[in-house]
C-alpha positions as CSV (number, residue, x, y, z in Angstrom):
1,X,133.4,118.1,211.3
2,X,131.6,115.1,209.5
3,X,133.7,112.0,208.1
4,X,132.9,112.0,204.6
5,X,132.9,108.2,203.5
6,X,133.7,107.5,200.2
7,X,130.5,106.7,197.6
8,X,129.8,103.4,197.3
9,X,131.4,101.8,194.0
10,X,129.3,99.4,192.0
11,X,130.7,96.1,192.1
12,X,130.2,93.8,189.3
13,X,129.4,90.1,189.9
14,X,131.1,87.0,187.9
15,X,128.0,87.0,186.1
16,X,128.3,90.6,184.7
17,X,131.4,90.1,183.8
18,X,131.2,87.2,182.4
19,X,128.7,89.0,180.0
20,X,130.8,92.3,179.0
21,X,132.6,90.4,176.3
22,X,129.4,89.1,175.1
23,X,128.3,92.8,175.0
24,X,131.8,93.9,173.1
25,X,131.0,91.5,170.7
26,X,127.6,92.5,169.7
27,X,128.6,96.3,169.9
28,X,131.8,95.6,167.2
29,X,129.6,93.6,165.2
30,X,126.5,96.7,165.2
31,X,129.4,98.9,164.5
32,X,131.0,97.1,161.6
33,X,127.5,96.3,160.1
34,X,127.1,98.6,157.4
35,X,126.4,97.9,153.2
36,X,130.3,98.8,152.1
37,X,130.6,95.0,154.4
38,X,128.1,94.0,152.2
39,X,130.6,92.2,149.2
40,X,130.6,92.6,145.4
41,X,131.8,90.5,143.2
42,X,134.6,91.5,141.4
43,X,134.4,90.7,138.1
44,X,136.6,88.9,135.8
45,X,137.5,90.4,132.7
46,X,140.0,89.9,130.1
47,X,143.6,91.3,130.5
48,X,142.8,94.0,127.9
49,X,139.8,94.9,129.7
50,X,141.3,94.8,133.0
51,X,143.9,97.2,132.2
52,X,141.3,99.9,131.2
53,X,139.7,99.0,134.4
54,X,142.9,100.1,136.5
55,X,143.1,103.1,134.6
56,X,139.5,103.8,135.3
57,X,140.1,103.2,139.1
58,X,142.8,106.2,139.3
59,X,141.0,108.7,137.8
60,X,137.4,107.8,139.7
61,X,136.4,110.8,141.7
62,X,136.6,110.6,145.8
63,X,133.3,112.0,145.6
64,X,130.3,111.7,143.9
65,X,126.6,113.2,144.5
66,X,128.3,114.4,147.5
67,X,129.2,111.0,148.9
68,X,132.6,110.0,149.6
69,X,134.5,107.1,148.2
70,X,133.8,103.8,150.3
71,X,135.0,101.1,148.3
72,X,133.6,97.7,148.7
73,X,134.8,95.0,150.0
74,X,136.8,92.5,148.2
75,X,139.1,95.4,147.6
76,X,140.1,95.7,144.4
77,X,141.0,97.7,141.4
78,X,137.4,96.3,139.7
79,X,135.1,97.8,142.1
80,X,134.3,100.9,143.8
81,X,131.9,102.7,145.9
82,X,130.6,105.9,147.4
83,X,128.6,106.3,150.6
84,X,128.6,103.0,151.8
85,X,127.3,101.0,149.4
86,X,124.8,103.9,147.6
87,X,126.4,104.0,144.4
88,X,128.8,101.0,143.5
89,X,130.5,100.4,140.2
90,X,132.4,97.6,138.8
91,X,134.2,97.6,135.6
92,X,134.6,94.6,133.2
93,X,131.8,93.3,133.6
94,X,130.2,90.6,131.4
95,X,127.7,92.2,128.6
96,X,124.0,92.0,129.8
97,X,121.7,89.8,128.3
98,X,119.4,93.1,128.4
99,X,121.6,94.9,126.1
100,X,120.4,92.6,123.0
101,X,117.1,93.8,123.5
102,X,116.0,96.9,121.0
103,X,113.6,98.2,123.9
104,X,116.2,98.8,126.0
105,X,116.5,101.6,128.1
106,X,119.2,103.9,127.8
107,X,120.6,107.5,128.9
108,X,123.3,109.7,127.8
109,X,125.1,111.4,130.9
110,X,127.9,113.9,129.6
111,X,128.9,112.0,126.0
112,X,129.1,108.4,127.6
113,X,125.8,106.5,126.9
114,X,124.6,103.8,129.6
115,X,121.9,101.2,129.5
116,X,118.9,101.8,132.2
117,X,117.7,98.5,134.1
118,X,114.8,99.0,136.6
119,X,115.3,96.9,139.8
120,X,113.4,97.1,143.0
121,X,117.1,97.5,144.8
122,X,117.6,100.7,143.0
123,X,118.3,101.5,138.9
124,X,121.3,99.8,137.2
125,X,123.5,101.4,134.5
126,X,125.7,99.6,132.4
127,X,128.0,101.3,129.5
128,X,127.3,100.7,125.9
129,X,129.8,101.3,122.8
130,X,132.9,100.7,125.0
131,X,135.8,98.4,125.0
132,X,134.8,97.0,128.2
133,X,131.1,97.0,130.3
134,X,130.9,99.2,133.4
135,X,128.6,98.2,135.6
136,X,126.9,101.1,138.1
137,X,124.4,100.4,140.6
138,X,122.1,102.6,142.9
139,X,120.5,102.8,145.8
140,X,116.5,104.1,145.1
141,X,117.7,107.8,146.3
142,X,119.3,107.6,143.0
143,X,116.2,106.4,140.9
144,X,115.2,109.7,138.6
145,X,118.7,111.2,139.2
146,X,121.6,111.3,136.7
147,X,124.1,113.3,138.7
148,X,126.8,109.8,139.8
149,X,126.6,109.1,136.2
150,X,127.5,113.0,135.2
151,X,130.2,112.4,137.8
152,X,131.7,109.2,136.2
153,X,131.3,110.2,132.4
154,X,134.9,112.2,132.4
155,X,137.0,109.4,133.9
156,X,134.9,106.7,132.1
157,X,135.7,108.4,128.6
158,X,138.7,109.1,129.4
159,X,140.0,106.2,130.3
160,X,137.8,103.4,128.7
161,X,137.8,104.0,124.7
162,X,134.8,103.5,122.7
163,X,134.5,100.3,120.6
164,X,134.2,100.2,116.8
Protein backbone atom coordinates (compact mmCIF):
# COMPACT_ATOMS: atom_id res chain seq x y z
CA UNK A 1 0.00 0.00 0.00
CA UNK A 2 1.59 3.49 -0.88
CA UNK A 3 1.67 6.44 1.76
CA UNK A 4 -0.27 9.05 0.22
CA UNK A 5 1.40 12.46 1.28
CA UNK A 6 -0.63 15.27 1.47
CA UNK A 7 -0.35 17.98 -1.75
CA UNK A 8 1.83 20.51 -1.27
CA UNK A 9 -0.05 23.88 -0.08
CA UNK A 10 1.13 27.15 -1.58
CA UNK A 11 2.63 29.20 0.97
CA UNK A 12 2.48 32.85 0.67
CA UNK A 13 5.56 35.05 1.39
CA UNK A 14 5.48 38.46 3.54
CA UNK A 15 5.63 40.01 0.39
CA UNK A 16 2.41 38.48 -1.09
CA UNK A 17 0.74 39.31 1.66
CA UNK A 18 1.68 42.28 2.16
CA UNK A 19 0.11 42.95 -1.30
CA UNK A 20 -3.45 41.22 -0.92
CA UNK A 21 -4.82 44.42 0.77
CA UNK A 22 -3.38 46.43 -1.94
CA UNK A 23 -5.28 44.01 -4.27
CA UNK A 24 -8.75 44.33 -2.07
CA UNK A 25 -8.48 47.78 -2.48
CA UNK A 26 -8.16 48.07 -6.13
CA UNK A 27 -10.92 45.30 -6.59
CA UNK A 28 -13.52 47.43 -4.18
CA UNK A 29 -12.69 50.42 -5.96
CA UNK A 30 -13.27 48.58 -9.77
CA UNK A 31 -16.34 47.31 -8.18
CA UNK A 32 -17.82 50.48 -6.85
CA UNK A 33 -16.71 52.43 -10.07
CA UNK A 34 -19.74 52.85 -11.92
CA UNK A 35 -21.73 56.39 -13.35
CA UNK A 36 -24.68 56.31 -10.47
CA UNK A 37 -20.94 57.22 -8.22
CA UNK A 38 -20.62 59.68 -10.66
CA UNK A 39 -22.49 62.86 -8.49
CA UNK A 40 -25.23 65.30 -9.56
CA UNK A 41 -25.86 68.22 -8.32
CA UNK A 42 -28.82 68.66 -6.58
CA UNK A 43 -30.44 71.65 -7.30
CA UNK A 44 -31.71 74.29 -5.26
CA UNK A 45 -35.09 75.45 -5.79
CA UNK A 46 -37.51 77.53 -4.01
CA UNK A 47 -39.67 75.92 -1.26
CA UNK A 48 -42.81 76.04 -3.57
CA UNK A 49 -40.80 74.34 -6.16
CA UNK A 50 -39.34 71.94 -3.96
CA UNK A 51 -42.47 70.61 -2.68
CA UNK A 52 -43.63 69.71 -6.23
CA UNK A 53 -40.33 68.12 -6.57
CA UNK A 54 -41.02 65.62 -3.55
CA UNK A 55 -44.22 64.93 -5.00
CA UNK A 56 -42.70 64.21 -8.31
CA UNK A 57 -40.11 61.88 -6.63
CA UNK A 58 -43.02 59.47 -5.18
CA UNK A 59 -44.82 58.94 -8.10
CA UNK A 60 -41.40 58.52 -10.51
CA UNK A 61 -41.60 55.04 -12.03
CA UNK A 62 -38.92 52.16 -10.73
CA UNK A 63 -38.47 51.61 -14.27
CA UNK A 64 -38.05 53.28 -17.24
CA UNK A 65 -36.98 52.13 -21.00
CA UNK A 66 -36.50 49.04 -19.13
CA UNK A 67 -33.93 50.25 -16.75
CA UNK A 68 -34.30 50.20 -13.15
CA UNK A 69 -34.26 53.00 -10.74
CA UNK A 70 -30.46 53.86 -9.57
CA UNK A 71 -30.62 57.02 -8.04
CA UNK A 72 -27.59 59.20 -8.00
CA UNK A 73 -25.63 60.08 -5.52
CA UNK A 74 -26.06 62.90 -3.27
CA UNK A 75 -29.30 61.14 -2.44
CA UNK A 76 -31.99 63.19 -2.47
CA UNK A 77 -35.57 63.84 -3.15
CA UNK A 78 -34.21 66.35 -6.30
CA UNK A 79 -32.61 63.82 -8.34
CA UNK A 80 -33.08 60.50 -9.79
CA UNK A 81 -31.83 57.97 -12.02
CA UNK A 82 -32.24 54.73 -14.01
CA UNK A 83 -29.56 52.34 -15.09
CA UNK A 84 -26.71 53.74 -13.58
CA UNK A 85 -26.47 56.96 -14.64
CA UNK A 86 -28.33 56.40 -18.43
CA UNK A 87 -31.20 58.59 -17.80
CA UNK A 88 -30.91 61.12 -14.81
CA UNK A 89 -33.45 63.77 -13.84
CA UNK A 90 -33.37 66.51 -11.42
CA UNK A 91 -36.27 68.69 -10.64
CA UNK A 92 -36.12 72.46 -9.80
CA UNK A 93 -33.76 73.25 -11.75
CA UNK A 94 -32.78 76.84 -12.74
CA UNK A 95 -34.52 78.01 -16.26
CA UNK A 96 -32.05 77.50 -19.17
CA UNK A 97 -30.56 80.28 -20.84
CA UNK A 98 -31.59 78.16 -24.04
CA UNK A 99 -35.12 78.44 -23.35
CA UNK A 100 -35.15 82.33 -24.32
CA UNK A 101 -34.19 81.36 -27.59
CA UNK A 102 -37.24 81.20 -30.38
CA UNK A 103 -35.15 78.36 -32.33
CA UNK A 104 -35.35 76.20 -29.64
CA UNK A 105 -35.84 72.81 -29.87
CA UNK A 106 -38.66 71.17 -28.41
CA UNK A 107 -40.81 67.86 -28.15
CA UNK A 108 -44.10 66.85 -26.90
CA UNK A 109 -43.96 63.37 -25.09
CA UNK A 110 -47.65 62.33 -23.81
CA UNK A 111 -49.11 66.19 -23.14
CA UNK A 112 -45.93 67.42 -21.27
CA UNK A 113 -43.77 69.53 -23.66
CA UNK A 114 -39.80 69.53 -23.09
CA UNK A 115 -37.09 71.63 -24.51
CA UNK A 116 -34.37 69.45 -26.72
CA UNK A 117 -30.53 70.49 -26.16
CA UNK A 118 -28.02 68.53 -28.28
CA UNK A 119 -24.82 67.61 -26.32
CA UNK A 120 -22.12 65.34 -27.24
CA UNK A 121 -22.78 63.48 -23.65
CA UNK A 122 -26.22 62.55 -24.83
CA UNK A 123 -29.63 64.94 -25.47
CA UNK A 124 -31.01 67.05 -22.61
CA UNK A 125 -34.63 67.69 -21.93
CA UNK A 126 -35.86 70.37 -19.81
CA UNK A 127 -39.80 71.02 -19.12
CA UNK A 128 -41.38 74.09 -20.42
CA UNK A 129 -44.86 75.72 -19.19
CA UNK A 130 -44.47 74.30 -15.69
CA UNK A 131 -44.31 75.68 -12.16
CA UNK A 132 -40.87 74.40 -11.71
CA UNK A 133 -37.98 73.17 -14.54
CA UNK A 134 -37.19 69.43 -14.73
CA UNK A 135 -34.16 68.73 -15.95
CA UNK A 136 -33.65 65.07 -17.91
CA UNK A 137 -30.53 63.95 -19.28
CA UNK A 138 -29.39 60.94 -21.53
CA UNK A 139 -26.87 58.86 -22.31
CA UNK A 140 -26.41 58.77 -26.46
CA UNK A 141 -28.54 55.29 -26.49
CA UNK A 142 -31.23 57.62 -25.86
CA UNK A 143 -30.51 60.29 -28.68
CA UNK A 144 -33.55 59.72 -31.41
CA UNK A 145 -35.64 57.94 -28.70
CA UNK A 146 -38.64 59.49 -26.68
CA UNK A 147 -39.66 56.46 -24.75
CA UNK A 148 -37.95 57.86 -20.75
CA UNK A 149 -39.76 60.96 -21.56
CA UNK A 150 -43.24 58.96 -22.46
CA UNK A 151 -42.40 57.25 -19.13
CA UNK A 152 -42.06 60.48 -17.01
CA UNK A 153 -44.97 62.52 -18.69
CA UNK A 154 -47.76 60.91 -16.23
CA UNK A 155 -45.94 61.59 -12.89
CA UNK A 156 -44.52 64.94 -14.25
CA UNK A 157 -48.23 66.21 -15.11
CA UNK A 158 -49.37 64.91 -12.41
CA UNK A 159 -47.61 66.20 -9.96
CA UNK A 160 -45.91 69.42 -11.36
CA UNK A 161 -48.93 71.89 -12.56
CA UNK A 162 -48.57 73.91 -15.56
CA UNK A 163 -47.76 77.69 -15.14
CA UNK A 164 -50.00 80.48 -16.39
Amino acid sequence: MRSRRPLPSRRLSGRSIARLPAVAVLLTAAAGCSSTDAPVTVPTPSKEEAALCRALDKELPKTLADLDRADPEPRSELTAGWGDGAIVLRCGVPRPAEMGNPQAQAVEADGVNWMLEERDSGPRFTTTYRQTYVEVTMTTRFTHDSTPLAGLAEAVAKTVPRSL
